[in-house]
N, C-alpha and C positions, 0 to 999 in steps of 0.2 A: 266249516265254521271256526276252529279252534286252532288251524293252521297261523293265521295270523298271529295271536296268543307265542305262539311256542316261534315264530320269529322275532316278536318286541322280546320273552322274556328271556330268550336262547340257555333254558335250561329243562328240556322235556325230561318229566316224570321226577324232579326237583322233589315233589312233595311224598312221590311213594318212596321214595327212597330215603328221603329224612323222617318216616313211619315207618320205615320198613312193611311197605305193603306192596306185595305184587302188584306190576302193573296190569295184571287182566281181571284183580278185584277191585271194587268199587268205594271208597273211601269214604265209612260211612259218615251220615248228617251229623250223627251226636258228637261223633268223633270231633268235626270240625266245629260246630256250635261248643265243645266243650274247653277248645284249643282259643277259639276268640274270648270268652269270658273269661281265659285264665290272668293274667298279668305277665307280664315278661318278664323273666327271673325265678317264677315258680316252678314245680315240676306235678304235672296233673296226673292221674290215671287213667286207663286206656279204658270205656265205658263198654268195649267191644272184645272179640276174642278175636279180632284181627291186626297184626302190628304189634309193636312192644307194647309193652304191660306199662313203663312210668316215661313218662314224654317232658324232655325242660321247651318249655315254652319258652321262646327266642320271638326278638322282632319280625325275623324273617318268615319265622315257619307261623305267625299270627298273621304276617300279610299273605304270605301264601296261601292260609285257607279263609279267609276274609275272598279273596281272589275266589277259591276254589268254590264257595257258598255263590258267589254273588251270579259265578257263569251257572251252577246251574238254576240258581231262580231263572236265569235267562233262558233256559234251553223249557223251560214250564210254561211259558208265555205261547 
């Protein structure tokens, strides 16, 4: 299912790597929920004890997990 993804975006594991989260854990919801509500330009706190502790939220890294929210609502369907 996500093979196509990681051909349009040709950047696999992009997001664990700008969190610094391994890729065999799971990145969590609040994490991303807290990363969209931030503004671009701010630097937010890590609400979890996985990944850095102060994160600058970038255009990029708010579309990536805007992205990363959205596939899995789809995989819940």
């Amino acid at each position: 299912m996500v093979k196509w993804i990681q051909k349009v975006m040709g950047h696999k594991g992009a997001l664990h790597r700008q969190l610094e989260i391994p890729q065999k854990r799971r990145i969590p919801t609040a994490l991303l929920e807290r990363i969209v509500a931030a503004r671009a330009g701010q630097r937010i706190r890590n609400p979890t004890t996985v990944g850095k502790g102060l994160i600058p939220v970038t255009r990029l890294l708010e579309h990536r997990a805007i992205l990363a929210l959205n596939l899995r609502n789809m995989r819940r369907r």
